[in-house]
C-alpha distance (Angstrom), angle and dihedral (degrees) to the residues before:
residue distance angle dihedral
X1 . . .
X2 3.62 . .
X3 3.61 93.6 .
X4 3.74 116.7 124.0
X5 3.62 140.0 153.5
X6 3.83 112.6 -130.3
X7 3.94 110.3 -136.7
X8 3.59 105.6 -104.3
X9 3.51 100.4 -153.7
X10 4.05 105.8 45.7
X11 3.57 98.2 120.5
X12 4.15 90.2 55.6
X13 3.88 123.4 138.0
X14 4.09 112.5 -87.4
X15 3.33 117.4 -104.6
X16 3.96 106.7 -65.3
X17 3.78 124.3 -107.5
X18 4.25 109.4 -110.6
X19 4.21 105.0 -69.0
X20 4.46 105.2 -100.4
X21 3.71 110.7 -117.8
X22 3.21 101.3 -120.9
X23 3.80 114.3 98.2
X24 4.03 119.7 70.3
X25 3.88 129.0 -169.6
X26 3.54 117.7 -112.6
X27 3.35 116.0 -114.5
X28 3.79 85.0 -32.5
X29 3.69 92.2 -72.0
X30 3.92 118.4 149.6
X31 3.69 118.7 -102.9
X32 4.16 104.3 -129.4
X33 3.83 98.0 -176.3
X34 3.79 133.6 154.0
X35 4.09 128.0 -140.8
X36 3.78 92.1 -78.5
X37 3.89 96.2 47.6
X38 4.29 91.0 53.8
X39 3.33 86.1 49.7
X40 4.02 100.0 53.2
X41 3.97 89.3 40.7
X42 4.13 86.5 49.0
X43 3.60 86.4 56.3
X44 3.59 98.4 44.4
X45 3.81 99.6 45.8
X46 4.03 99.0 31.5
X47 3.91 117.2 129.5
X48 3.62 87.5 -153.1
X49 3.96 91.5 56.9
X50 3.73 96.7 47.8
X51 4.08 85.3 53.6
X52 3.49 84.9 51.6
X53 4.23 93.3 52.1
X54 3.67 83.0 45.2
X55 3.87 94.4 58.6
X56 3.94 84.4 52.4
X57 3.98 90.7 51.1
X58 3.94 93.7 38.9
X59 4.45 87.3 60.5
X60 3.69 85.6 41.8
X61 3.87 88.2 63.9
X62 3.77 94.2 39.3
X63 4.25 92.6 50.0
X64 3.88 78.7 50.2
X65 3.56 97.8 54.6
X66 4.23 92.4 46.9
X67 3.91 81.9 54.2
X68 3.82 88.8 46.3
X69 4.35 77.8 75.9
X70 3.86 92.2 83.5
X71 3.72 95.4 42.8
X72 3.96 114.0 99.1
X73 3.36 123.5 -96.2
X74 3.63 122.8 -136.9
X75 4.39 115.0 -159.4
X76 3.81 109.5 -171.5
X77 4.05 125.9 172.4
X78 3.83 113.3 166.4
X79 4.10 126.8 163.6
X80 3.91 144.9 162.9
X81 3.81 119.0 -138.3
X82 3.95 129.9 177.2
X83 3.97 113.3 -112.1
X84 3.43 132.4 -165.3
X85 3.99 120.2 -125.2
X86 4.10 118.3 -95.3
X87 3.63 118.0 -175.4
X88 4.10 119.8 -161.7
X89 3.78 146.7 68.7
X90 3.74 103.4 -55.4
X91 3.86 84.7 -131.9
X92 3.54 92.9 53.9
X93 3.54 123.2 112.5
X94 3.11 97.5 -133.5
X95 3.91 136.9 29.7
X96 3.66 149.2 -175.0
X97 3.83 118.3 -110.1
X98 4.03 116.0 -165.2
X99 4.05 106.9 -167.7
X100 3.84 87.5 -177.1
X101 3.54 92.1 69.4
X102 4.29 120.8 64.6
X103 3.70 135.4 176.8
X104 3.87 142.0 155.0
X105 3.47 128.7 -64.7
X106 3.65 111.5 -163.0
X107 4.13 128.4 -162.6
X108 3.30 136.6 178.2
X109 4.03 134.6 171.4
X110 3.64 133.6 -171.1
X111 4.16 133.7 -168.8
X112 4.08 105.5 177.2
X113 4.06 99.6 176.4
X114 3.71 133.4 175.7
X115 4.00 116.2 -157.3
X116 3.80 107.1 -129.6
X117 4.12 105.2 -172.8
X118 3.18 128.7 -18.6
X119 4.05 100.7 -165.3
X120 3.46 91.7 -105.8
X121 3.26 108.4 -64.2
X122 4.19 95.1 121.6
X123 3.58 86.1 45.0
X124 3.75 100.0 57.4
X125 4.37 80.2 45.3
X126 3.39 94.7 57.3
X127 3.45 88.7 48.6
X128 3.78 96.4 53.1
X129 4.09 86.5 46.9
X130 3.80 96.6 54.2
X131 3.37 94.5 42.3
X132 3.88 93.6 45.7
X133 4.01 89.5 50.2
X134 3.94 88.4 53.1
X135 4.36 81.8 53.8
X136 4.03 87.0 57.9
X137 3.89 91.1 43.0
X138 3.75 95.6 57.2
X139 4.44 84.2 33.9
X140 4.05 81.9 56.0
X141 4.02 95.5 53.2
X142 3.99 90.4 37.2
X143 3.97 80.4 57.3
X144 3.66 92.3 45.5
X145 3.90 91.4 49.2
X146 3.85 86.8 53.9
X147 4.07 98.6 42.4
X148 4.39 81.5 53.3
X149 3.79 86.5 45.6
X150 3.78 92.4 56.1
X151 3.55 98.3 44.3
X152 3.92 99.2 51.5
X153 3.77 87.3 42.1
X154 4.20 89.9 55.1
X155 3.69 85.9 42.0
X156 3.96 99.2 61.0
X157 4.11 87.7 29.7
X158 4.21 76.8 65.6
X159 3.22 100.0 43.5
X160 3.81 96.9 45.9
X161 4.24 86.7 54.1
X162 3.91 86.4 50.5
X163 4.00 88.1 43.9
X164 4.18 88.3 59.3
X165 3.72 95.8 49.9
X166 3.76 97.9 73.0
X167 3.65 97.8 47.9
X168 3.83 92.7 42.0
X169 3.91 81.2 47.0
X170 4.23 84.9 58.0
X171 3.26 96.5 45.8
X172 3.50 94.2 53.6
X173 3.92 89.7 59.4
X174 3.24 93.2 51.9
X175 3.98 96.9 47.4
X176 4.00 84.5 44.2
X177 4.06 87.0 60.0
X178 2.88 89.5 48.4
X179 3.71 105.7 49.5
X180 3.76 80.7 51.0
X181 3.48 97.4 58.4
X182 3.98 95.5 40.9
X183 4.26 90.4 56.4
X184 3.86 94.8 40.3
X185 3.82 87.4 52.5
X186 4.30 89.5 41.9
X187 3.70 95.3 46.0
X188 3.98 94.5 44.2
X189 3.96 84.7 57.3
X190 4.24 95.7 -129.2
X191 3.81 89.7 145.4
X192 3.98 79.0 -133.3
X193 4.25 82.9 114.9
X194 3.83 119.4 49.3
X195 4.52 112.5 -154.5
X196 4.30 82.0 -117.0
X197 4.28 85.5 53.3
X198 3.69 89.3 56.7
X199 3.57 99.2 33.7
X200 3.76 81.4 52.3
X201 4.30 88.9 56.2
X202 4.07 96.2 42.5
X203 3.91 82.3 50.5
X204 3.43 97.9 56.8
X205 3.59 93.8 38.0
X206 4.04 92.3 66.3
X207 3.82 87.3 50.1
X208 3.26 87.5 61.2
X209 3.61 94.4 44.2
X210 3.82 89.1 55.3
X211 4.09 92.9 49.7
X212 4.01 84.4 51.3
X213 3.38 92.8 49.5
X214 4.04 90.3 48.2
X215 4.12 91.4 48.9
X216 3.60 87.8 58.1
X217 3.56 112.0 46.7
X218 3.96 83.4 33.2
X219 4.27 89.3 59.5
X220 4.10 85.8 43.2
X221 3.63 95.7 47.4
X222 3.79 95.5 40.1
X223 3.92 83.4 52.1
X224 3.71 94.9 47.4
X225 3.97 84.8 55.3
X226 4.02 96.9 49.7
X227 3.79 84.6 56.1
X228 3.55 89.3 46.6
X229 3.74 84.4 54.7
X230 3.78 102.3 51.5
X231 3.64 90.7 48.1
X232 4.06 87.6 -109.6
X233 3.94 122.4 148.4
X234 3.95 114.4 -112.1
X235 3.46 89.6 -114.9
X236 3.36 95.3 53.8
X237 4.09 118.2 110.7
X238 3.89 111.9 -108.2
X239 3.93 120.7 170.8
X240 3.56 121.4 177.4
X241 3.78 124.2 -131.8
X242 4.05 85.3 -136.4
X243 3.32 118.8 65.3
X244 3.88 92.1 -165.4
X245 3.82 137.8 -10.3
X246 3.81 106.9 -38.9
X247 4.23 118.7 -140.7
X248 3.51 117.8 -86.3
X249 3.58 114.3 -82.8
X250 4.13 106.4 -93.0
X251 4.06 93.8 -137.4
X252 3.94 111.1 99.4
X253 3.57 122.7 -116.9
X254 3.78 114.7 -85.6
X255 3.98 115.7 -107.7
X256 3.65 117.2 -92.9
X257 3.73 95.9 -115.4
X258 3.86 90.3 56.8
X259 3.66 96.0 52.6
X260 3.88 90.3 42.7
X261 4.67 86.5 51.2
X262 4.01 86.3 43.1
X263 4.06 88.6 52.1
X264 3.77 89.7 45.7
X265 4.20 88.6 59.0
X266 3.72 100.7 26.0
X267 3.08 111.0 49.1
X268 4.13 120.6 99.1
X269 3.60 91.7 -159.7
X270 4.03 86.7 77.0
X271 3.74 92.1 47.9
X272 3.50 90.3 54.8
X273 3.78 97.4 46.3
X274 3.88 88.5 48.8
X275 3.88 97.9 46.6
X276 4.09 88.7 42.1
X277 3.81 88.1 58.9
X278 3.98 94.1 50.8
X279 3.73 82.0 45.8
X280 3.41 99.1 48.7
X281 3.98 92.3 49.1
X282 3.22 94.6 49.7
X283 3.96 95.5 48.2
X284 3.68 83.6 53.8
X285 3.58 94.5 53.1
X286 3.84 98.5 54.0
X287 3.62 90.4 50.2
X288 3.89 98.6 57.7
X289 4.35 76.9 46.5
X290 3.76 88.2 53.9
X291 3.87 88.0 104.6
X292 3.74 94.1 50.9
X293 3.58 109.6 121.4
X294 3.74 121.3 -121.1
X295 4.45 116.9 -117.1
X296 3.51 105.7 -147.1
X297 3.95 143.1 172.7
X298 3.48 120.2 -143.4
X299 3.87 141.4 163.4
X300 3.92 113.8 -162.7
X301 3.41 130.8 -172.8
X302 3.99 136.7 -166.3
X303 3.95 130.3 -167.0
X304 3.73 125.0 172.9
X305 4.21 119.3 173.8
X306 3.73 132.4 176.3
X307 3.97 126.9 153.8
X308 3.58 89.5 -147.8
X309 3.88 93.1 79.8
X310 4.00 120.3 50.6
X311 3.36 107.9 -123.5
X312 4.19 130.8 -111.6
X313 3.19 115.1 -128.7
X314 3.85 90.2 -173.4
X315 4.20 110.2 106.0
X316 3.85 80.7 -157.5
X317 3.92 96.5 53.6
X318 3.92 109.7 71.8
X319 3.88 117.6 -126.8
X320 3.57 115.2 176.2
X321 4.39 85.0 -179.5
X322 3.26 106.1 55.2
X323 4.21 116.0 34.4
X324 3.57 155.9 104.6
X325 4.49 122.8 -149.6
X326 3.75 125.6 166.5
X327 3.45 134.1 155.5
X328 3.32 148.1 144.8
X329 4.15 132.9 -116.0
X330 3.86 154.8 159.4
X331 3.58 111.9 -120.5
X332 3.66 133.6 164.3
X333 3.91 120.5 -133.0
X334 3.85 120.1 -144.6
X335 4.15 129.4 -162.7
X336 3.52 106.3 175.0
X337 3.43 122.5 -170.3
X338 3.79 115.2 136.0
X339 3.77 103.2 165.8
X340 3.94 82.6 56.0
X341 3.93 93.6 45.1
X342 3.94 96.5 46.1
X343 4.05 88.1 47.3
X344 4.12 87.9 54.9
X345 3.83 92.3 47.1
X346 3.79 90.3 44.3
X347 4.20 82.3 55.2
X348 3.90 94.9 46.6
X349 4.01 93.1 47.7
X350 3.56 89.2 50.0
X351 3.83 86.9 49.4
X352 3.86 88.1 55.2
X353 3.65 91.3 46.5
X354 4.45 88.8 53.2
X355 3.94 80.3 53.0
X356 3.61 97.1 44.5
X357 4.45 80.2 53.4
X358 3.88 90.2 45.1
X359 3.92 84.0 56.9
X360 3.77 97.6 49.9
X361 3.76 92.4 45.6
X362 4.04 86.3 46.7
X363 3.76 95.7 56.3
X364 3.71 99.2 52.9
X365 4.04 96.2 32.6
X366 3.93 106.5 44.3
X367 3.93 83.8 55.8
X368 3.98 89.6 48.5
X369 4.36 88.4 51.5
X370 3.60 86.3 47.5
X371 4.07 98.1 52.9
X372 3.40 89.0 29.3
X373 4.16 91.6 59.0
X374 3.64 95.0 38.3
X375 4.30 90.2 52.5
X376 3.68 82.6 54.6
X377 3.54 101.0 52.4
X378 4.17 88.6 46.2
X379 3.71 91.8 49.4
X380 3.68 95.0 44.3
X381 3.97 81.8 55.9
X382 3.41 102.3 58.6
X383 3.91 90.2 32.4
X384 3.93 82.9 59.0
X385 4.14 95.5 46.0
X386 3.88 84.6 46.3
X387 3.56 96.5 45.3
X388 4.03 89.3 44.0
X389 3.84 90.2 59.8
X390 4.09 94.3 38.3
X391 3.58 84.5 58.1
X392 3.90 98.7 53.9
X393 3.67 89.4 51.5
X394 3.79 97.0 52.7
X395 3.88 93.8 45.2
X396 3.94 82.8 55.3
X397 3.51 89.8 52.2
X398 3.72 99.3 44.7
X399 3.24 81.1 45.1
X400 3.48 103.5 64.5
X401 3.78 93.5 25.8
X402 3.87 85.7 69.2
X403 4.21 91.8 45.2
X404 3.67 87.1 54.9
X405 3.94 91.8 44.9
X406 4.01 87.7 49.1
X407 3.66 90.0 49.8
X408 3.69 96.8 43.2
X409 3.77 97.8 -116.6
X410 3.64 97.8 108.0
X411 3.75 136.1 51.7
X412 4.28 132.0 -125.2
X413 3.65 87.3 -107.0
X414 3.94 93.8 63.0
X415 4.31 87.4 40.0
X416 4.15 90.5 57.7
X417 3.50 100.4 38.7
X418 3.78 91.1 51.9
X419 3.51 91.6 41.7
X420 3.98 88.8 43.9
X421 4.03 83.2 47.1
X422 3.92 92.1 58.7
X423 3.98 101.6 37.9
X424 3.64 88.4 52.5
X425 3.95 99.6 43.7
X426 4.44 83.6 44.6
X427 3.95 91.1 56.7
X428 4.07 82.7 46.1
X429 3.30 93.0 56.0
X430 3.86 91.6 44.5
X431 3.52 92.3 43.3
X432 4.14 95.3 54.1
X433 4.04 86.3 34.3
X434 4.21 82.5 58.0
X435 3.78 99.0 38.9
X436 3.91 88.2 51.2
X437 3.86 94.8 50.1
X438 3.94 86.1 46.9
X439 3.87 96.8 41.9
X440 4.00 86.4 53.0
X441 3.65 90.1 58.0
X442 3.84 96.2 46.9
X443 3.86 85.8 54.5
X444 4.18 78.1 64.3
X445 3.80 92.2 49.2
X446 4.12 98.9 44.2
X447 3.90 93.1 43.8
X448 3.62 90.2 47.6
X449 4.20 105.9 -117.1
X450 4.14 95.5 103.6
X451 3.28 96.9 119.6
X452 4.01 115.7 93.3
């Protein structure tokens, strides 16, 4: 027998990674939210957006610590240390020392500088920070766009599992009747039913069983992952504003051309690729500066006291015990390193060059997502009004297939292909009905307007 019942759910979600903690019901009041609201709530609650956020926060510190260069810089080095007595001049060339007799010696240092230029070396940093933190801002909505993706594509998976339950429901009625008919008919001994005919009827009817069983744990699992998704709890409430799979939406399908211009604009992929080039010039450029000295202002001063030495009041005789220095200057500081420097700016032209490759790729993919998208959404439309009409034929035939079984004018075979025919052209019309409703929202994501 050729009869078989396709599995309605094959193209279901994996199983769903464990649901983030970070969503909590309010009050315990049920969540009644449509495609549009999962998605906002997705995006407000995702762990994956907040590590986006943080990417922008993280370059925020780092731009902060290149302008950190023209704050002042304060050096400090202070200590006490015991000292044995010495009595003399301290120009003397010779001079009593006294071991029995100790005291403090006291030091103390200070640098306080302020950087003046530094040939443009912080300047091209800064640069490369600003521009890289306007790369993680367009990263961040990218990641947004794909969190709102997720959730309306977990939200129509569900509702496509709930959408199956009610026809398999139907069907099962009408193989119960006629399971019922089939043993009456065997165990009254008419010869109308044959052992194979109703072996034929209990077969089907745990295929059916099994596709049941798949629609359910298919709409809980699906469920499970939406949560997952908007960053809910499992046990939190979640009701859907749509019961099943809601009619295709009645506007037409934008023209090619305008999804291709609304790409060009929307999408953060370009902002990235066009910020990450600034950034990775001007990373470049502060590396070949890397051996750039530093102007700087600074006033010092350095005080040392213990009354264990006498003290020289010569300026010409040194006396690291007993004095007081300060001044001020303009000095320049040097770091030199150029086999370092020109091995950094090798790394950030290279860096420019991987962006220059993201760009290339960019220009000839983004337009391939967005055709690609749209010729899903147009064949999942006329897979839909095909499937529509396949399905009205096979419920006439099961139908009548299960009259004539009733009335004893038809066989099993005729009752389980016809009601094979309709369960399989239903889940096509569910399936097409889904892909449509998913294949509208990825026209969102590839033109750049996913997020809520």
């Amino acid at each position: 027998m050729r009869v078989l019942l396709l599995p309605v759910l094959a193209a279901l979600i994996a199983a769903a990674p464990a649901a983030a903690q970070t969503g909590e019901p309010q009050n315990g009041a049920v969540r009644r939210l449509n495609a549009d609201q999962c998605a906002a709530l997705a995006v407000e609650a995702s762990g994956l957006v907040r590590e986006a956020d943080a990417k922008v926060q993280e370059w925020k510190g780092r731009l902060a610590e290149v302008e950190s260069v023209f704050y002042p810089k304060l050096w400090g080095l202070g200590f006490v240390a015991p000292m044995f007595r010495v009595r003399g001049s301290p120009i003397a060339p010779d001079v009593e020392r006294d071991y029995g007799q100790w005291g403090p010696y006291l030091h103390l240092e200070a640098t306080l500088a302020q950087p003046l230029y530094t040939f443009g070396r912080a300047a091209a940093g800064e640069k490369a920070a600003e521009e890289r933190i306007a790369v993680e801002r367009a990263r961040a909505r990218q990641v947004r766009n794909t969190v709102a993706l997720e959730a309306r594509r977990m939200y129509f998976m569900h509702l496509y599992a709930r959408s199956m339950i009610p026809i398999l429901d139907s069907a099962r009625k009408t193989l119960d009747d006629a399971l019922a008919t089939a043993r009456r008919e065997y165990e009254a001994g008419t010869g109308k039913i044959s052992r194979a005919d109703l072996s034929r009827l209990e077969y089907g009817s745990a295929e059916l069983d099994k596709q049941r069983v798949r629609a359910r744990i298919g709409a809980e699992l699906s469920l499970a992952a939406l949560k997952h998704t908007m960053g809910l709890p499992q046990e939190a409430q979640l009701e859907l504003a749509d019961e099943r799979l809601p009619q295709p939406p009645e506007a037409p399908l934008p023209p090619l051309a305008e999804l291709l211009q609304a790409a060009a604009s929307g999408r953060p992929e370009w902002a990235q690729i066009e910020h990450g080039k600034q950034a990775a010039i001007s990373l470049e450029q502060a590396e070949r500066l890397a051996n750039a000295p530093v102007l700087f202002a600074a006033g010092q001063v350095n005080a040392d006291w213990t009354a264990m030495r006498p003290d020289a009041k010569n300026p010409y005789a040194w006396d690291p015990y007993n004095r007081l220095n300060a001044g001020v200057a303009l000095g320049l500081q040097f770091d030199l390193d150029p086999a370092k420097a020109n091995a950094k700016a090798h790394q950030a032209e290279a860096l420019g060059q991987q962006v220059e490759g993201l760009e290339r790729f960019a220009s000839t993919g983004i337009p391939l997502e967005v055709r690609k998208a749209r010729d899903e959404a147009e064949q999942a439309q006329q897979f839909y009004e095909l499937a529509t009409a396949g399905s009205k034929a096979a419920r006439k035939w099961m139908v009548f297939a299960a009259a004539a079984w009733s009335t004893g004018t038809g066989d099993a075979a005729d009752v389980l292909e016809g009601l094979a025919a309709w369960v399989q052209s239903k889940n096509g019309e569910m399936e097409s009905l889904r892909d449509l409703h998913i294949a509208r929202a990825s026209l969102l994501y590839v033109t750049g307007r996913h997020q809520p």
